[in-house]
MDAnalysis code that builds the backbone (N, CA, C; Angstrom):
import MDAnalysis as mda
import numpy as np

u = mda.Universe.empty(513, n_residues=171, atom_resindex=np.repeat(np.arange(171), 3), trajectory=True)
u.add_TopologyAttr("name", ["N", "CA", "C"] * 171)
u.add_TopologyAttr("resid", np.arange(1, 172))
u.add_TopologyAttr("resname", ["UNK", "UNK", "UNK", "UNK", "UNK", "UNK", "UNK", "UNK", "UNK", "UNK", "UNK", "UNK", "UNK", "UNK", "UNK", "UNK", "UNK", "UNK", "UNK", "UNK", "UNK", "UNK", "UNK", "UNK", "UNK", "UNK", "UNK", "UNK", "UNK", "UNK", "UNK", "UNK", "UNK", "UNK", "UNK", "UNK", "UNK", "UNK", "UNK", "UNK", "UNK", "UNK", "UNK", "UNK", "UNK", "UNK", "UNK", "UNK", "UNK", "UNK", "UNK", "UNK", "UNK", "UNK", "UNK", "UNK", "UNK", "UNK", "UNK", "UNK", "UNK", "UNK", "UNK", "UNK", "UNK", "UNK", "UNK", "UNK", "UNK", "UNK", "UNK", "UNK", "UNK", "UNK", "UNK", "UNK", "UNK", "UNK", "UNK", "UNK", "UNK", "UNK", "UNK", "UNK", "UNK", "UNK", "UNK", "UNK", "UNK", "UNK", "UNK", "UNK", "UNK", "UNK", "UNK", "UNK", "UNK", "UNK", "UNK", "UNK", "UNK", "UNK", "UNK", "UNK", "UNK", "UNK", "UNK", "UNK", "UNK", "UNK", "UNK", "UNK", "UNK", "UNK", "UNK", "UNK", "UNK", "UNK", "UNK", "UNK", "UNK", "UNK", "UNK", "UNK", "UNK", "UNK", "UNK", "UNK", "UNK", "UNK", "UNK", "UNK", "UNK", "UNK", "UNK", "UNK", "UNK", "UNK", "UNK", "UNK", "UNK", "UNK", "UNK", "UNK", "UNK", "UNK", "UNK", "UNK", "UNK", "UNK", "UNK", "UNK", "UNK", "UNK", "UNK", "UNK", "UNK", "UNK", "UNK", "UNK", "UNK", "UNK", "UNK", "UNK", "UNK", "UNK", "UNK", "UNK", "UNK", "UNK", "UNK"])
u.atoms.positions = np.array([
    [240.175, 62.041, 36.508],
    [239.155, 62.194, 37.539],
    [239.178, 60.956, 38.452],
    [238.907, 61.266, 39.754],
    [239.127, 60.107, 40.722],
    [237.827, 59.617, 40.690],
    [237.558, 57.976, 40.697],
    [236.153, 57.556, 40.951],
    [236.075, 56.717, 42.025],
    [234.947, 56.607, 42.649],
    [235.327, 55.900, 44.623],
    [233.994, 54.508, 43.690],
    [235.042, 53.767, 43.940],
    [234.540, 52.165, 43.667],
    [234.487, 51.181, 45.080],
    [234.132, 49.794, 45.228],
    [234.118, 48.943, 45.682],
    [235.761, 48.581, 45.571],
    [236.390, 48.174, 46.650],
    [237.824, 47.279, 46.138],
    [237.198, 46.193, 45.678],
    [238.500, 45.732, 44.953],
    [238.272, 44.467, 44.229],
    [239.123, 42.834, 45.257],
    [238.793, 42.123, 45.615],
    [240.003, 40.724, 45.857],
    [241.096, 40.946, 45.261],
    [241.692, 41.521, 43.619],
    [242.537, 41.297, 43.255],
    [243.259, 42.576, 43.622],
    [242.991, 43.429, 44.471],
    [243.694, 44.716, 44.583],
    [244.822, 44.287, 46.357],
    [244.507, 43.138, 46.005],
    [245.493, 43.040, 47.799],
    [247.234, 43.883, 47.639],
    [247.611, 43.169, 46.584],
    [249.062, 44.003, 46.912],
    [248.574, 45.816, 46.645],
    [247.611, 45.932, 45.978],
    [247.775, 47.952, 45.464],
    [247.507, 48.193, 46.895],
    [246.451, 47.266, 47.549],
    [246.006, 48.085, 48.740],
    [247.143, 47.857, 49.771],
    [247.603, 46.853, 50.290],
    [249.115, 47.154, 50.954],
    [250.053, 48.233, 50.829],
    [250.028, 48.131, 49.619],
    [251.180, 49.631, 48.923],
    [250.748, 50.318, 48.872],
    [249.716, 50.687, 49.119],
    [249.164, 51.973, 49.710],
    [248.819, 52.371, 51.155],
    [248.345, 51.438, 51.829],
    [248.858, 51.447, 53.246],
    [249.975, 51.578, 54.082],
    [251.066, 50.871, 53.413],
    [252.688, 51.193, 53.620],
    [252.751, 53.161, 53.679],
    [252.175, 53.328, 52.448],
    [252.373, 54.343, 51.765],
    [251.874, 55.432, 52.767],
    [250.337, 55.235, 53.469],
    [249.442, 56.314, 54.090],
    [250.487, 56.668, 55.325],
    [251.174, 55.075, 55.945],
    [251.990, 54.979, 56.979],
    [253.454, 55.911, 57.305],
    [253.640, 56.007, 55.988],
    [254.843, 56.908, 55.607],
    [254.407, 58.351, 55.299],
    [253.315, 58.397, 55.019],
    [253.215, 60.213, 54.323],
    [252.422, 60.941, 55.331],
    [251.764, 59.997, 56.937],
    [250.905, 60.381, 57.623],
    [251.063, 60.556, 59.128],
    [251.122, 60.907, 60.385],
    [251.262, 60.154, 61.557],
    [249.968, 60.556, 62.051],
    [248.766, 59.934, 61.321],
    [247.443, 60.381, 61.515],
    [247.209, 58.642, 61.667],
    [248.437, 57.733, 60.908],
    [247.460, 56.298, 60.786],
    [247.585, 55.702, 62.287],
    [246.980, 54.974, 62.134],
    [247.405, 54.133, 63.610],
    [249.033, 52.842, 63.210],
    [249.289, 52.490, 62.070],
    [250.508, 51.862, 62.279],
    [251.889, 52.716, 61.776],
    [252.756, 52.224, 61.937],
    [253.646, 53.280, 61.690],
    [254.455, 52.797, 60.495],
    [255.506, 53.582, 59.858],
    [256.184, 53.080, 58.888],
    [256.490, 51.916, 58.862],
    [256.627, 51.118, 58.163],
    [257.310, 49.904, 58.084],
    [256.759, 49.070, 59.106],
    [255.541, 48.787, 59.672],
    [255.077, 48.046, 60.353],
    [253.926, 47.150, 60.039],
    [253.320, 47.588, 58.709],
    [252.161, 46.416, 58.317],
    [252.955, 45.573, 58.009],
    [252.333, 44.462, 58.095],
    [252.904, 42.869, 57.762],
    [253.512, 42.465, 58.886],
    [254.564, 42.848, 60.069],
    [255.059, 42.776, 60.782],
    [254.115, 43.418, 62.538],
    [252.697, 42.791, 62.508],
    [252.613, 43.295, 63.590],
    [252.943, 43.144, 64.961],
    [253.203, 43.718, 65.719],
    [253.713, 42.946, 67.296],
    [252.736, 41.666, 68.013],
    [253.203, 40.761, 68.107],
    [253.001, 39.811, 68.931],
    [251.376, 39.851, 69.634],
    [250.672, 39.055, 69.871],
    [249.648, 39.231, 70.430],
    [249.245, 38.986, 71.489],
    [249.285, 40.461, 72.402],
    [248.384, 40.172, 73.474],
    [247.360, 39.938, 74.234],
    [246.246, 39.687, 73.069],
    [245.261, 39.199, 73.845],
    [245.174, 37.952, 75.228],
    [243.823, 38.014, 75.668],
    [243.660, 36.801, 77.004],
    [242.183, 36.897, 76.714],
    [241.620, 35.544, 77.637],
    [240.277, 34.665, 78.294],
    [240.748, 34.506, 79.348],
    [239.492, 35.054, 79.888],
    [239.046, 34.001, 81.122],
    [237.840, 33.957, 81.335],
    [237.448, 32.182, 81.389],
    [236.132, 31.863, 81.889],
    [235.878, 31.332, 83.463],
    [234.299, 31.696, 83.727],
    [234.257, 31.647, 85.168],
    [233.357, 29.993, 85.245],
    [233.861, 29.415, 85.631],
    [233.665, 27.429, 85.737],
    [233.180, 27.370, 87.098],
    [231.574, 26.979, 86.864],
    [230.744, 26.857, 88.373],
    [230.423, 25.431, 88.147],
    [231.849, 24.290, 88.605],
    [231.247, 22.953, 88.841],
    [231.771, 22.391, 87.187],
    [232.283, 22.719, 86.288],
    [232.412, 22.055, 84.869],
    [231.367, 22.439, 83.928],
    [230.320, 23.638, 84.522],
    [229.912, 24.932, 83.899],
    [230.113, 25.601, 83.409],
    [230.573, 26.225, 82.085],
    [230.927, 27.542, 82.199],
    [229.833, 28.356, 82.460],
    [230.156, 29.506, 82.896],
    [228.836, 30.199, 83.422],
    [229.051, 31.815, 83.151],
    [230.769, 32.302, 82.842],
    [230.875, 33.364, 82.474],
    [232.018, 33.490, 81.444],
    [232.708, 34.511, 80.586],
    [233.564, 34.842, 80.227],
    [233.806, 36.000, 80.198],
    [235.331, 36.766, 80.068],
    [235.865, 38.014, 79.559],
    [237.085, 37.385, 78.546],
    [236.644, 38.538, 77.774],
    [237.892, 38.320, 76.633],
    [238.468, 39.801, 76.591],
    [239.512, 39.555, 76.653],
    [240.599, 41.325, 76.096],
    [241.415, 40.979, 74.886],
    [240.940, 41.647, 73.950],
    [241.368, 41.897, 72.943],
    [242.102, 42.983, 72.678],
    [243.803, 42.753, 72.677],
    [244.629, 43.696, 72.630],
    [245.092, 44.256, 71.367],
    [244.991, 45.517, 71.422],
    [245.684, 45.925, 69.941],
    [247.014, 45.730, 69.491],
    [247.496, 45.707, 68.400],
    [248.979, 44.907, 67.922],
    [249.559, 45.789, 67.644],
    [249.150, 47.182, 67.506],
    [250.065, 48.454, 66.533],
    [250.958, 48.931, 67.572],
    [252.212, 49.296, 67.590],
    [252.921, 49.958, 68.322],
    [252.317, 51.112, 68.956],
    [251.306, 52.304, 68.668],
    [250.795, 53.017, 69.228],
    [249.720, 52.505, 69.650],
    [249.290, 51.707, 70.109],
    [248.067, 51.382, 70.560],
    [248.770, 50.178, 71.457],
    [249.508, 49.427, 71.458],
    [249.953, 48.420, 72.193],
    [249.760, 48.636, 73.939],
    [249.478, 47.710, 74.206],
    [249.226, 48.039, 75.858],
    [247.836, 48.431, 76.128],
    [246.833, 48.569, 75.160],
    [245.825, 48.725, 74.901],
    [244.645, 47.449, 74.305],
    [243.617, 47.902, 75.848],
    [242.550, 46.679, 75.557],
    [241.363, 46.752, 75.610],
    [240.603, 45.510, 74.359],
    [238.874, 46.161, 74.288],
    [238.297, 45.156, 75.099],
    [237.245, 44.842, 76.424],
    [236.972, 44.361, 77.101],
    [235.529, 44.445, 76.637],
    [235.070, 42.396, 76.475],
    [233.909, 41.815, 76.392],
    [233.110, 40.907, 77.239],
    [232.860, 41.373, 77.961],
    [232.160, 40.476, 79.198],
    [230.758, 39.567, 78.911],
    [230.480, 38.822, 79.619],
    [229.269, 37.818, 79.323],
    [229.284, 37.107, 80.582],
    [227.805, 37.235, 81.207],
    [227.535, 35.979, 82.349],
    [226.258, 35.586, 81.670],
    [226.525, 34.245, 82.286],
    [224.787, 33.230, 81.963],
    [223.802, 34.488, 83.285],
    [222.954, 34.487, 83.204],
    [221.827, 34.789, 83.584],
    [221.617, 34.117, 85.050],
    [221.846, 32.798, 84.899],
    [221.624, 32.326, 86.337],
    [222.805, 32.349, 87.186],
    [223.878, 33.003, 86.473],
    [224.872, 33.216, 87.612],
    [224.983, 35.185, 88.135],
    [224.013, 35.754, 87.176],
    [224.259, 37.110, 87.419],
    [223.660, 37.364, 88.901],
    [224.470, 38.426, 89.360],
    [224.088, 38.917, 90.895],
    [224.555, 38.080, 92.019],
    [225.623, 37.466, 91.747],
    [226.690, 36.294, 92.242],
    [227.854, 36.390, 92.512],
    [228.363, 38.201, 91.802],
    [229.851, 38.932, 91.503],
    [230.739, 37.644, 90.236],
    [230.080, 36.905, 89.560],
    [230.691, 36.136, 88.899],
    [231.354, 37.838, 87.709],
    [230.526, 38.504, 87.335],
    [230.878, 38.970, 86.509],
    [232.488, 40.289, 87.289],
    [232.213, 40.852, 88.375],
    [232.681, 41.358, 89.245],
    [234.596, 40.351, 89.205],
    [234.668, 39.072, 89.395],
    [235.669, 38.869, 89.355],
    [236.289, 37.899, 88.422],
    [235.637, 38.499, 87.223],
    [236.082, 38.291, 85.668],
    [236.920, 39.695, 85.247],
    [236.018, 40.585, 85.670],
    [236.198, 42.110, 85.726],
    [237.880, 41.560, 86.245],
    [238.208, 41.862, 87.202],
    [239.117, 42.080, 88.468],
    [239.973, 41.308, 87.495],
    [239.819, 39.888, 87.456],
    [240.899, 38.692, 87.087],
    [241.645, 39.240, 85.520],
    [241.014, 40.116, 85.145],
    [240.784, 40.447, 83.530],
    [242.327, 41.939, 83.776],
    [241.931, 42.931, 84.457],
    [242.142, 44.491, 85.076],
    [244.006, 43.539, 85.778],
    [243.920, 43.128, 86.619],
    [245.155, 42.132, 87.197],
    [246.146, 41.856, 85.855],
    [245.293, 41.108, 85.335],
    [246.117, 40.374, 84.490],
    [246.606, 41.749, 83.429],
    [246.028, 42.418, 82.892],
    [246.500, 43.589, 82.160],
    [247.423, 44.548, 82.748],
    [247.086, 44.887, 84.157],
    [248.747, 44.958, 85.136],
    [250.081, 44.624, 84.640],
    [250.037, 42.547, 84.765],
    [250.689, 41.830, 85.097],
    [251.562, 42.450, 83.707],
    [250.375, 42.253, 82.785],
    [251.147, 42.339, 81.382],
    [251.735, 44.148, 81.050],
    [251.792, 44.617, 82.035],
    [252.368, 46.201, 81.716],
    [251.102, 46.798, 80.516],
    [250.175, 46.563, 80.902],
    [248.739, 46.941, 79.819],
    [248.720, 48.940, 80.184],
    [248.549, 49.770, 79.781],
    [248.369, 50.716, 80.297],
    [246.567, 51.481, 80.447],
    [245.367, 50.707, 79.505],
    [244.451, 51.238, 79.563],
    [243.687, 49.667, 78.498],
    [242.593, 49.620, 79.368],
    [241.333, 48.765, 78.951],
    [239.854, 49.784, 78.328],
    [239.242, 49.208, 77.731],
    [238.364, 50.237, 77.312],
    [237.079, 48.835, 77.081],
    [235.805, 49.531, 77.301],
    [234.195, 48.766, 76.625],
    [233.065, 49.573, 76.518],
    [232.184, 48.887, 75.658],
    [231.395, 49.878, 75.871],
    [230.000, 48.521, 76.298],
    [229.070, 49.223, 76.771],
    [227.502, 48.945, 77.218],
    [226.495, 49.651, 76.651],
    [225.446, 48.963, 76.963],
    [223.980, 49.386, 76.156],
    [223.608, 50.253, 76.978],
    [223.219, 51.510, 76.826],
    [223.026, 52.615, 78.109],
    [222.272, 52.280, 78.880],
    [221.091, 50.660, 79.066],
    [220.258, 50.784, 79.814],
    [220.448, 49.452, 80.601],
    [221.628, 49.248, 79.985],
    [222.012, 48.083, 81.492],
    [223.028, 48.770, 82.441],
    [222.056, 49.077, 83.346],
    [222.450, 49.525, 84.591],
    [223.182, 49.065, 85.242],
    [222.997, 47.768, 85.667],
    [223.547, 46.595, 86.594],
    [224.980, 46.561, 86.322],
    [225.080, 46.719, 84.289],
    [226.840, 46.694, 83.752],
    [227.334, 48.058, 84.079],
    [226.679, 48.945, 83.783],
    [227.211, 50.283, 84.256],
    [227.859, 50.697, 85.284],
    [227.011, 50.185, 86.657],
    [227.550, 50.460, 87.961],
    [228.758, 49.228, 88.457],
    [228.701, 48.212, 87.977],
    [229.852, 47.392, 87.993],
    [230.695, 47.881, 87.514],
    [231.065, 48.321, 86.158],
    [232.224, 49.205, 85.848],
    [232.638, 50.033, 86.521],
    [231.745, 51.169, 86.559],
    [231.975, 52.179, 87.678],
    [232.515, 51.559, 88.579],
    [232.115, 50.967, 89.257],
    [232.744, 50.256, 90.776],
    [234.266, 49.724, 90.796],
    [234.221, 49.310, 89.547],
    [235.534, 48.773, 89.093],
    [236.676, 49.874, 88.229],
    [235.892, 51.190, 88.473],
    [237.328, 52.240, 87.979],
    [237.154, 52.539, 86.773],
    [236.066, 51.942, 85.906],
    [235.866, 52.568, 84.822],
    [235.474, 54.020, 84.688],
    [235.992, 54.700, 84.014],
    [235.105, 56.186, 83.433],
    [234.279, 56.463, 81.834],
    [233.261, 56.850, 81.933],
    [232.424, 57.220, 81.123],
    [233.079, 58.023, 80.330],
    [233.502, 57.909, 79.151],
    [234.160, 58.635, 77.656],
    [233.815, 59.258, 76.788],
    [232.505, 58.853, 76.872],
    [231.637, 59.387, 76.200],
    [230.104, 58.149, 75.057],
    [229.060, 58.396, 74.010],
    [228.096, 57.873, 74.092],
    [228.177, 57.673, 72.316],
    [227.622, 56.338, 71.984],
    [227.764, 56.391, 70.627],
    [226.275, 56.514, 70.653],
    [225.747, 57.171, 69.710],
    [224.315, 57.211, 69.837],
    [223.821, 55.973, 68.640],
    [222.534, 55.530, 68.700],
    [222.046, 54.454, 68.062],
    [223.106, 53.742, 67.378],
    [224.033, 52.910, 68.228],
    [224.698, 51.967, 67.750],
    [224.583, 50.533, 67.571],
    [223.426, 50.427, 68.198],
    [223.253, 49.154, 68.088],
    [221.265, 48.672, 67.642],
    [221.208, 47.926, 67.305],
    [219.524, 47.818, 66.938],
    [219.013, 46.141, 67.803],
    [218.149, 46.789, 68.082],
    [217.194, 45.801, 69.238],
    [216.357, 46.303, 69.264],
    [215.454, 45.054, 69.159],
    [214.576, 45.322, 69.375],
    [213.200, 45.803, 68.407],
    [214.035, 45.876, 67.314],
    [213.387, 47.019, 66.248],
    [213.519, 48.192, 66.385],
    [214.094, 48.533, 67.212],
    [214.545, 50.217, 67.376],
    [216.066, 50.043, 67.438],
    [217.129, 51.369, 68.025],
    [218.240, 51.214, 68.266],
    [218.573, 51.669, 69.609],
    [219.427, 51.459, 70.117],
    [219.804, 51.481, 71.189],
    [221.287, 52.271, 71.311],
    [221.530, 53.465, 72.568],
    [222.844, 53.895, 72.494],
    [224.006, 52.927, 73.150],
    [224.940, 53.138, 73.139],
    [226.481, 53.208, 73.798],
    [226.919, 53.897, 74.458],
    [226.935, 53.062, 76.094],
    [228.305, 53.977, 76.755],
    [229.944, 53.662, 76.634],
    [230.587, 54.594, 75.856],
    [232.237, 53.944, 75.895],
    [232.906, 54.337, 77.155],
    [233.247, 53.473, 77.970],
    [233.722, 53.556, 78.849],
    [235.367, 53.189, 78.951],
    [236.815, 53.827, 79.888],
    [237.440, 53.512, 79.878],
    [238.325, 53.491, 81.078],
    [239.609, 52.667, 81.396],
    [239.681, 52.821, 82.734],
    [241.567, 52.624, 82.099],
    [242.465, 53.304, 82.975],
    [243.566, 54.105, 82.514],
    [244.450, 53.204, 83.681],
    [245.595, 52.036, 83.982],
    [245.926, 51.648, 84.402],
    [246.799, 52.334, 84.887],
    [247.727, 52.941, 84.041],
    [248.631, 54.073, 84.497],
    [248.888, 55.017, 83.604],
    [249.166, 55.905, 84.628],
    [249.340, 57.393, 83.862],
    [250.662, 57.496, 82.305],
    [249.996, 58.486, 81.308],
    [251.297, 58.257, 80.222],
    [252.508, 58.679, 81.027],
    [253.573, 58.159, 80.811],
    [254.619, 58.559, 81.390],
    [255.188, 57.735, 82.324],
    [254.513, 56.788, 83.541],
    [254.640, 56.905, 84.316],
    [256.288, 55.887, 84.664],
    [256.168, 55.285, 85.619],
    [257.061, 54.205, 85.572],
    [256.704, 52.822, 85.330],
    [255.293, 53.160, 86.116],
    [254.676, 51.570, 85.670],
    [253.912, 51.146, 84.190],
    [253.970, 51.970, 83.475],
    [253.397, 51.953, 82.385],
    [254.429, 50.911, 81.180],
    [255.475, 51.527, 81.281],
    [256.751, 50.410, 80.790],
    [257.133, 51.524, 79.452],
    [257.439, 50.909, 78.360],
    [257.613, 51.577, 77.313],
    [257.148, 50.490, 76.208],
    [255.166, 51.069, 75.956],
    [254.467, 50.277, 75.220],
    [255.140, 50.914, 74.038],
    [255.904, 51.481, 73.635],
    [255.812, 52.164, 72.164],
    [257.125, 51.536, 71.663],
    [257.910, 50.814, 72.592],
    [258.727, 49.632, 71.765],
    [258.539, 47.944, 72.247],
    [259.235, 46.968, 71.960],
    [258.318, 45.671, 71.273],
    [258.299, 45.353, 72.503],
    [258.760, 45.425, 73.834],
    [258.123, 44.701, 74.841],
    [258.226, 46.032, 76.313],
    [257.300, 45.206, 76.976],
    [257.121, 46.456, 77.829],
    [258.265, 46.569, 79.123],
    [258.718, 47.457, 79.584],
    [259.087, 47.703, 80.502],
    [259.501, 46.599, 81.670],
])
């Protein structure tokens, strides 16, 4: 009889060898055969927005490492408060979207709290599309709050400019 436990610390190699394993018997996982342990190179980036030896904003893209997902990025934005309504956040956005270009990125993705507006329509503005809504994902407040996942598609699958994310460097 199968029993669903807690893993243990000492199960690191069973659980590898079984991940190897899901990788080989599945093309449901996200890595592919013979690719844990060996993931591709990392593309993540920063950039902060410096008002005077301030920092006053950041974006971070956090790129995924798996061969099917490569070229693929999760976008975290942050402005101070006294720089919002300044486009500081607007060309973090931009500097962030460029640079994922540069790097043959094919699609960025984030999500927002459904009731910041201000982030909403900046995305929008900036080419994002609405993906769809995680409902009570987050808690504030003492209550919870939804998610908009939003995503914005640099280039089409296929295209020319897209490169060929599905081997180790792009196009």
């Amino acid at each position: 009889m199968t029993t669903i436990r807690a893993s243990t610390a000492e199960e690191g190699d069973a659980l590898a060898e079984l991940r190897r394993a899901l990788d080989a018997e599945t093309a449901f996982m996200l890595a592919e055969p013979g690719e844990r342990g060996s993931e591709l190179p990392d593309q993540s980036y920063r950039f902060v927005a410096d008002d005077g030896g301030r920092l006053v904003g950041v974006i971070d893209v956090f790129a995924l490492r798996w061969r099917r997902a490569r070229g693929r990025g999760a976008i975290v934005l942050g402005v101070r408060a006294s720089a919002q309504g300044q486009g500081v956040g607007r060309a973090l956005l931009n500097e962030a979207i460029a640079e994922a270009r540069r790097r043959a990125m094919w699609r960025l993705e984030l999500t927002t709290m459904r009731h910041n507006q201000v982030a909403l329509g900046l995305y929008e503005a900036c080419g994002f599309e609405v993906e769809g809504v995680r409902r009570s994902s987050v808690r504030m407040d003492g209550g919870f709050v939804d998610e908009v996942y939003m995503g914005l598609v640099l280039a089409p699958p296929g295209s020319a400019e897209m490169g060929d994310h599905l081997g180790d460097e792009p196009a």
